[in-house]
C-alpha positions in Angstrom: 13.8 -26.4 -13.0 16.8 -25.6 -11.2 18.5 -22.2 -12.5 17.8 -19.5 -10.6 17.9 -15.8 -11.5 19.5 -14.5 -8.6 20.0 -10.6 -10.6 16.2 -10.2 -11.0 14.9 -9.8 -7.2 11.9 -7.9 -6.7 9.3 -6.3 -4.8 5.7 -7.8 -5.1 3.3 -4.5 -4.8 -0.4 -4.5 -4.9 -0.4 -7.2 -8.0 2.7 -6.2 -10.1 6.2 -7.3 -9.5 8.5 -3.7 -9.3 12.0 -2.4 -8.3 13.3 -2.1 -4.6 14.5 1.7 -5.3 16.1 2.6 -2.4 19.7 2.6 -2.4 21.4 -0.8 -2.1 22.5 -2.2 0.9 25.8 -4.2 0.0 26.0 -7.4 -2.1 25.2 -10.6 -1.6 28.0 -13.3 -1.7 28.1 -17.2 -2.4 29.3 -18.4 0.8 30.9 -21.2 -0.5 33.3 -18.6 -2.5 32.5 -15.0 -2.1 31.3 -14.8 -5.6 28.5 -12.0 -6.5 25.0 -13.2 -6.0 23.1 -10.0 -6.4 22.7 -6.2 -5.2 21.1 -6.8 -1.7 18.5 -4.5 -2.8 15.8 -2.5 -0.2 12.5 -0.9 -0.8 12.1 3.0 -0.3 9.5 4.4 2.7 7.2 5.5 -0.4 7.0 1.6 -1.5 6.7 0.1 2.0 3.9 2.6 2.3 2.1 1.4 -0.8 2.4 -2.1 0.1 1.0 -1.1 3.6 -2.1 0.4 1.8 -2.1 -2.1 -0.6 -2.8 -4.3 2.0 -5.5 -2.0 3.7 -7.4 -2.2 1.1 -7.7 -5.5 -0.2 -9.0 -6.0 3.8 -11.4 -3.5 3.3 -13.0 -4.8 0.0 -13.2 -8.1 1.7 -12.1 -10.1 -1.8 -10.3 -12.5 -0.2 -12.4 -12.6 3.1 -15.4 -12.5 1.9 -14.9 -16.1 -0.3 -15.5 -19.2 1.9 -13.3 -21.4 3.4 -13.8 -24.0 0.8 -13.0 -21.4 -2.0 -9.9 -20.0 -0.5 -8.7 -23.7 0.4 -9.5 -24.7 -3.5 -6.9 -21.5 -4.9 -4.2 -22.7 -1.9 -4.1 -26.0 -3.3 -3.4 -24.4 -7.0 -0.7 -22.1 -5.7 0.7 -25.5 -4.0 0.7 -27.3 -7.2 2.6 -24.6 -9.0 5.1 -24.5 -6.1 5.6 -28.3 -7.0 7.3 -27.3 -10.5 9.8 -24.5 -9.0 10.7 -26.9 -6.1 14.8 -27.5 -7.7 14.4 -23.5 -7.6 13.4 -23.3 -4.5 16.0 -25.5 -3.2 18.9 -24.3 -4.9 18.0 -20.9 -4.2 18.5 -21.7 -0.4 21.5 -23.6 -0.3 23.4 -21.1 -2.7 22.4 -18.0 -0.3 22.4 -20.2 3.7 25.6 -22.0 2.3 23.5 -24.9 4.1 23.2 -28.7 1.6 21.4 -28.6 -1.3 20.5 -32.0 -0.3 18.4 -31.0 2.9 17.3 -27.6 1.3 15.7 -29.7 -1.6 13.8 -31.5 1.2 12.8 -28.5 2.5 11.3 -27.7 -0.5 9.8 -30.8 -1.0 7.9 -30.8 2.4 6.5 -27.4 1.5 3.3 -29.0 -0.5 2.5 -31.4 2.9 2.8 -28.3 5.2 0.0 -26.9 2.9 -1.9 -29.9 2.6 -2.2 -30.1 6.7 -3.2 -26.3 6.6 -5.8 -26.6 4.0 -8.0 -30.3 6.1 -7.4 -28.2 9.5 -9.0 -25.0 7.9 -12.5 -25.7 7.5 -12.6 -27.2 10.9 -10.5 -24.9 12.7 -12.4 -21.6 11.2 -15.7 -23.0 11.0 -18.4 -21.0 12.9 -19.7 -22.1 16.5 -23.5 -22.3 17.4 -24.6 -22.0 21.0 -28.5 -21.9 21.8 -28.9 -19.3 23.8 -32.1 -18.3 26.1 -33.2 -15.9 22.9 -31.8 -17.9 20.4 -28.7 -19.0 18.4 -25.3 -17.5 19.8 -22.8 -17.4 16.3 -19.2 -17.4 17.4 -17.8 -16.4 14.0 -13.6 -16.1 13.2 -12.8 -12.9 11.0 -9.5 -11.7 10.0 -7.0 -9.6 11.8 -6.6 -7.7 9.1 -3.1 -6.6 7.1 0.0 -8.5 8.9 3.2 -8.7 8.5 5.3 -12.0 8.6 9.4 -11.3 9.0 11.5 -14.2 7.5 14.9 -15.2 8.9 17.9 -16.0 6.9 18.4 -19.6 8.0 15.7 -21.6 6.3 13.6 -18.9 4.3 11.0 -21.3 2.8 10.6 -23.8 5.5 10.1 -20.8 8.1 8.0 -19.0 6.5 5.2 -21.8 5.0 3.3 -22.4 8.1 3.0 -18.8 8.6 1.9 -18.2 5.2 -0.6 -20.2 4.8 -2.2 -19.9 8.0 -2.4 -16.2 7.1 -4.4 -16.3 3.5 -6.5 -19.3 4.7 -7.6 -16.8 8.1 -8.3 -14.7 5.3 -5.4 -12.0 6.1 -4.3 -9.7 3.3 -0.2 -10.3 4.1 3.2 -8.4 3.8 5.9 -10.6 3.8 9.5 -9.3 4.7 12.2 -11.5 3.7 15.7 -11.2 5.6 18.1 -9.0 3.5 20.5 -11.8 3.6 18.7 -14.6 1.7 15.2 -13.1 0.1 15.7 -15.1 -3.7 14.1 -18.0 -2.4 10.7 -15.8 -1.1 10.9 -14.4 -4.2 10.8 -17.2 -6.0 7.7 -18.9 -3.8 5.6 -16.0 -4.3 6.4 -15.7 -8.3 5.9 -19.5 -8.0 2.0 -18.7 -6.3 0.5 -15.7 -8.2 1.8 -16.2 -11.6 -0.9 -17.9 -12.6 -3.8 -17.1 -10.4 -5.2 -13.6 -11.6 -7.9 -12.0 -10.1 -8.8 -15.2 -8.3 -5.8 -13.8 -5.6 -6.9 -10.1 -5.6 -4.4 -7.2 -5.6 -3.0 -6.2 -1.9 -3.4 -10.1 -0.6 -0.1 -11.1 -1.1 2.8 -8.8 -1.1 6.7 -9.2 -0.5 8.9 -6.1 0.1 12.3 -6.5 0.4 15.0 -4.0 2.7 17.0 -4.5 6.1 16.0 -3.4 9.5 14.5 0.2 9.0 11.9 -1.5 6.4 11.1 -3.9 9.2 10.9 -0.9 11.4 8.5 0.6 9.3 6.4 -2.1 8.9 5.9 -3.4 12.7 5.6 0.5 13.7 2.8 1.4 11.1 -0.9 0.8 12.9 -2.6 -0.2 9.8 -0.4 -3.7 10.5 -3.0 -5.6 12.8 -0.6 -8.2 13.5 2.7 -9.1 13.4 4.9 -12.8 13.1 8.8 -12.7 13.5 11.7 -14.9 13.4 14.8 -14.6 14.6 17.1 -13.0 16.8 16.6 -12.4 20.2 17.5 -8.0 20.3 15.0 -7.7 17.3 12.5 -9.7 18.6 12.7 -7.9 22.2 12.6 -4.6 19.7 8.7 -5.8 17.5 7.3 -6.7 21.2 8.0 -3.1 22.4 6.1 -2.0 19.6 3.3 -4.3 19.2 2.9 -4.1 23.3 2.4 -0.4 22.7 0.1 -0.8 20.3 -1.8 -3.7 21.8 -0.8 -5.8 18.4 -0.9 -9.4 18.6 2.1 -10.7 17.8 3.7 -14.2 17.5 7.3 -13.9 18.6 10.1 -17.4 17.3 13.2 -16.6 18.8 16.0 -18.8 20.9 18.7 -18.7 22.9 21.6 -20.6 25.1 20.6 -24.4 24.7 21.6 -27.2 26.9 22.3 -30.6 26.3 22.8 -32.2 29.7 25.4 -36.0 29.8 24.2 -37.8 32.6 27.0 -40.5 34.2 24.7 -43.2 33.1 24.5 -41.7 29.7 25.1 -44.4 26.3 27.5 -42.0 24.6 27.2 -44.0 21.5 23.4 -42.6 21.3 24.9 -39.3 23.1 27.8 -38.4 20.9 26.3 -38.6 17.5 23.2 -36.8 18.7 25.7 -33.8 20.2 27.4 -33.4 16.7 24.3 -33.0 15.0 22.8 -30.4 17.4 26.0 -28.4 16.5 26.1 -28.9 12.9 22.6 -29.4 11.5 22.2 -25.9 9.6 25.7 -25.6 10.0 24.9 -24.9 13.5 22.9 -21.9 12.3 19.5 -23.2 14.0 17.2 -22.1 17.2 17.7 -24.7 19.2 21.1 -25.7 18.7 23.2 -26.8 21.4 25.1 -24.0 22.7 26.0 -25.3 25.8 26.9 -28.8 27.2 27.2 -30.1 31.0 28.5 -33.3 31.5 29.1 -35.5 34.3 32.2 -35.0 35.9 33.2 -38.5 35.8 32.6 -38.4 31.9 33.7 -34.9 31.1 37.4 -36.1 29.5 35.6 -38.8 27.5 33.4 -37.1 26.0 35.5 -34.1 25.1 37.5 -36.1 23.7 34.9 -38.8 21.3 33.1 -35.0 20.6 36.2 -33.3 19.6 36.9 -36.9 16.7 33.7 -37.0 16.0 33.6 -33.4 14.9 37.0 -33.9 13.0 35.8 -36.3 11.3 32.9 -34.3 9.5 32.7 -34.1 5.4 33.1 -30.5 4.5 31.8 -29.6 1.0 29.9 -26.5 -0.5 26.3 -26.2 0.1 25.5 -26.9 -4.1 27.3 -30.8 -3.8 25.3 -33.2 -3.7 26.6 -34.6 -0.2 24.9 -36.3 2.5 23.1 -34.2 5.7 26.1 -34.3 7.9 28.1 -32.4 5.4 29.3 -29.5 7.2 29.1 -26.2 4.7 30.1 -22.7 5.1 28.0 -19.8 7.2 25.3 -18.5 5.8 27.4 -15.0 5.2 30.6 -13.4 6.1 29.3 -11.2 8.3 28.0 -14.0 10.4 31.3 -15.6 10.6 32.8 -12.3 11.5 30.2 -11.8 14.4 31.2 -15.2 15.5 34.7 -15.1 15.2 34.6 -11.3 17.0 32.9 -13.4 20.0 35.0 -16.1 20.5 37.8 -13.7 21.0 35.4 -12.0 23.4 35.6 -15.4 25.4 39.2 -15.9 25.2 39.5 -12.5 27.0 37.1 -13.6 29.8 39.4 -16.7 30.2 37.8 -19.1 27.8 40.5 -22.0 26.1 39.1 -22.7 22.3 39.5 -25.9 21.1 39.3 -25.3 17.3 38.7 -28.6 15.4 40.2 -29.3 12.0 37.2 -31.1 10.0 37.7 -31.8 6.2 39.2 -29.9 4.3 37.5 -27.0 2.6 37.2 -27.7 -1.1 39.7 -25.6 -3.2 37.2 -23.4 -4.9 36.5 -21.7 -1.0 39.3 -19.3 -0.5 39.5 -18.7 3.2 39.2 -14.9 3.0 36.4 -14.6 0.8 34.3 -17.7 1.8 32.2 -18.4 4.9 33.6 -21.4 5.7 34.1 -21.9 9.8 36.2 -24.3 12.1 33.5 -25.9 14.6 35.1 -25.6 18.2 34.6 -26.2 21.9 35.2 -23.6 24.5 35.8 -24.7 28.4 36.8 -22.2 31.1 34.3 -19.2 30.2 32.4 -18.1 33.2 28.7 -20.2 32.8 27.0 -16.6 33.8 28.4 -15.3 30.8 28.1 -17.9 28.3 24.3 -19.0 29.5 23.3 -15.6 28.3 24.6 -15.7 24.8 23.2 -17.3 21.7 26.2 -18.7 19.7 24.3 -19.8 16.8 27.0 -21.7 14.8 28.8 -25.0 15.1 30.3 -24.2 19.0 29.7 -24.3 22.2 30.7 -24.2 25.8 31.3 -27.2 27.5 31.0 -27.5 31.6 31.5 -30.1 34.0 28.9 -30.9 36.8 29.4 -33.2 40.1 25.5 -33.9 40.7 21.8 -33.4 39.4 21.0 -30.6 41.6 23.9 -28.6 39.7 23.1 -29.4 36.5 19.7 -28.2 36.9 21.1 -24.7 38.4 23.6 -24.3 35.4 21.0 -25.3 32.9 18.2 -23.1 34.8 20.8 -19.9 34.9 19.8 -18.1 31.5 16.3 -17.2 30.5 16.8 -17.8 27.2 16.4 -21.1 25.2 14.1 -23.1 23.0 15.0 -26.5 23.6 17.0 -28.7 26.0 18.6 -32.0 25.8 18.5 -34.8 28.3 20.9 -38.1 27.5 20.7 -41.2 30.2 19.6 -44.4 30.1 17.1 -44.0 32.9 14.2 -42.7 30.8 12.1 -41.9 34.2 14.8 -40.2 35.9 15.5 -37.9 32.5 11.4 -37.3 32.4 11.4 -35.6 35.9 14.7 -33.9 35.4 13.6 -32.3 32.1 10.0 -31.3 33.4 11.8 -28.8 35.9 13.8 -27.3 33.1 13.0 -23.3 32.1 12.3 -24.3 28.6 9.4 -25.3 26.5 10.7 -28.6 25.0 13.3 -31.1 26.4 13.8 -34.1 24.7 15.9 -37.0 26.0 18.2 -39.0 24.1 17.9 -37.2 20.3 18.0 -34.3 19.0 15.7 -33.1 16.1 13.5 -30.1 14.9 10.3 -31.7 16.8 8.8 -34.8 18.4 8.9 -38.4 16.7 5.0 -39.3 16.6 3.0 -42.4 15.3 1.0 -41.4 12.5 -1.6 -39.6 12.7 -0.5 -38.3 16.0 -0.2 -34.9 16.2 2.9 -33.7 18.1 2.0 -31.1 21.7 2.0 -27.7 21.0 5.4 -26.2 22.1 5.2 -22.7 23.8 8.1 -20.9 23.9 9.5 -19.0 27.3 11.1 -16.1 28.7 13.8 -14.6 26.0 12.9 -17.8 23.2 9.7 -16.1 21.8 6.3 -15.4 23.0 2.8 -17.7 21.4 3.5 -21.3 20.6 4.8 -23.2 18.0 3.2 -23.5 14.3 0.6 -26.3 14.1 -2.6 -25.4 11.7 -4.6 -24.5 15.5 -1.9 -22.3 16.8 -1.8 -19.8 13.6 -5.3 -20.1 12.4 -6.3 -18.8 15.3 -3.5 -16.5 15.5 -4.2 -14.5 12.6 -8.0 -14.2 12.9 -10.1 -12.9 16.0 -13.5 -14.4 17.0 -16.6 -12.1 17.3 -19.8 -13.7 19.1 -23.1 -12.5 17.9 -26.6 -13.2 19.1 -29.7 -12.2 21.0 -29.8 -11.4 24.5 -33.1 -10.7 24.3 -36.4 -10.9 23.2 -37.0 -9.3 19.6 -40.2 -8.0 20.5 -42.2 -6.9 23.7 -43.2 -9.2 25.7 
């Protein structure tokens, strides 16, 4: 199955699937040609509301909590094997509203039945009750859940992103609100139509809802105390914004956010390992990912090499629509117009501070992406901007700011200067050298010589937990232990005392 009815998004409201009434926001455009997608619909206060109580609800009834870990695993695995038959949906979905390759998007989809599948062995294990013997007997440390949360999804990867969270969630036993970003919620959607059509009453009503809007239906959400805990990802402001209010609220909340990454060209550096990993930091996701390279110091006595090797390398990038069937390094428009707009508003922002932009001419755009109607976006390199300024913004897109750096101890004061960013980037040749560089870096994952969304493990190996610092997020990253325990709280029960006098 791989149409996808892009006019026919709705909410998901206490069991039936309804219209987002409020007025519309805009459109939403084909980034690979400004063509109409769909109204980009929002939900009114009254329907956020009934969602919220929805929600409230199902918790109190305890349908869903009250099963057993083996029962609620059993109706995961069906949802997963009806997710399994929309996954050319799913995937063309994405890549028609990020503008990122179909051809990684339809891996993304693909992957969602393993992220289950690791959810649903950890569960049992992970939620299982603990037994202490006490003095006076048995001590029962039992896991309940939080209650109703809410889980905000970014407009990057939609079904990737959210997965983890999801699923954690309902297995916890959560009754969950999911808001997708206003800028790519088909794909959401889709997954959740995918999941409850055929389930019934074995999902009850007010477990599983999606309601679609912009900010002030996040607002409304994240503000409302009947929300007992809250997961967001994306931007740094907002996420600064949900702590405010889940710290005044004492509400648990799991914050993915990201920031001004380094990557940092030591002189001993193999710049064949070096360059290839650089231009995939920049472009993967069309450079619309967390822990993208936003900023690179190099060794002064490499610094014109490679500018230059970085500079070909990116010219020589395929460019191509996000629906061709191209390989991973195709390089496809941004994920909206607005986006581009934002980015192209802050390069000029640079220039003024003194910045010198060294636009790069990759492939040519194909002829169906008019320039002022598709997303479509030069990647460039920008040298001379002061490094206080540029270590404090995220660029998120295929650019950065290159610096050059005359020894270690100033590389690790340049790449130290913001307190903002997910990942860092370490390239030499001596591996022990990079390992105690990278271990006094303000970040909670470095990795040296590659670049990728995680660690490379030996099977059945799992990877560290990553915890995220400072402006990048607040929590840890999503393994099955990190968001099981997340969305459910432990009570511990028992006697302290005899039952009867003595």
């Amino acid at each position: 199955m791989t149409t996808t009815p892009f006019r026919s998004i709705q909410n998901f409201i206490d069991g039936a699937w309804c219209d987002p009434l409020g007025q519309p926001l805009g459109i939403l455009k084909n980034p690979n040609d400004g063509s109409f997608l769909a109204d980009q619909v929002t939900s009114t206060p009254e329907q956020v509301d009934a969602a919220i109580t929805a929600a409230v609800a199902a918790h109190r009834r305890g349908d869903w909590s009250k099963a057993s870990v083996t029962h609620r695993v059993a109706i995961v695995e069906q949802m997963v094997e009806d997710i399994e038959r929309y996954e050319g949906s799913l995937g063309h979905a994405d890549a028609v509203h990020t503008g990122i390759n179909i051809a990684l998007m339809s891996q993304v989809a693909s992957s969602l039945k393993f992220i289950t599948q690791d959810f649903c062995r950890a569960a049992p294990t992970i939620l299982q009750d603990e037994r202490h013997q006490g003095q006076f007997g048995t001590v029962v440390a039992t896991r309940v859940p939080k209650g109703p949360v809410v889980i905000i999804v970014p407009w990057n990867v939609p079904c990737g992103t959210i997965m983890p969270k999801l699923m954690a969630a309902l297995l916890a036993e959560c009754s969950v609100i999911l808001k997708p970003s206003e800028w790519a919620p088909t794909s959401i959607v889709l997954l959740i139509r995918a999941m409850t059509q055929r389930l019934g009453e074995r999902l009850p009503k007010g477990s599983l809802q999606v309601v679609l809007g912009g900010p002030l239906v996040g607002q409304q959400l994240v503000h409302d105390a009947r929300i007992r805990a809250v997961q967001f990802t994306g931007s740094i402001a907002v996420g600064k914004a949900v702590g405010a209010v889940c710290g005044a609220q004492l509400k648990p909340m799991l914050l993915e956010l990201g920031g001004s990454n380094c990557a940092i060209v030591f002189p001993d550096a193999d710049l064949d390992i070096t360059i290839p990993c650089l231009v995939k930091s920049l472009t993967f996701l069309n450079g619309q990912w967390c822990m993208g390279v936003g900023r690179i110091l190099c060794h002064a006595s490499l610094q014109e090499t490679v500018f230059s090797r970085l500079l070909q390398a990116l010219a020589g990038l395929q460019v191509g629509t996000s629906t061709q069937p191209l390989s991973l390094e195709t390089l496809g428009p941004l994920s909206f117009a607005g986006h581009a707009e934002k980015l192209r508003s802050l390069i000029e922002e640079l220039e003024k501070k003194g910045g010198t932009v060294h636009r790069i001419s990759s492939g040519e755009p194909p002829v169906s992406a008019v320039s002022s109607v598709a997303s479509f976006f030069q990647p460039c390199l920008i040298t001379g901007v002061p490094h206080a300024t540029a270590s404090a913004i995220e660029l998120f897109g295929p650019l950065a700011t290159f610096y050059p750096f005359s020894n270690e101890e100033e590389a690790l004061a340049l790449a130290n200067e913001n307190t903002g960013k997910l990942a860092a980037y370490v390239f030499s040749t001596n591996v022990d050298k990079a390992m105690s560089f990278g271990s006094q870096l303000a970040t909670g994952m470095v990795m040296l010589n590659g670049v990728a969304t995680g660690f490379s493990m030996h099977d059945g190996v799992a990877e560290p937990e990553i915890e995220f610092w400072n402006d990048a997020g607040y929590g840890t990253d999503g393994s099955p232990s990190v968001l099981l325990r997340f969305f459910s709280s432990k009570i511990v029960v028992g006697p302290n005392g005899p039952a009867t006098k003595c």
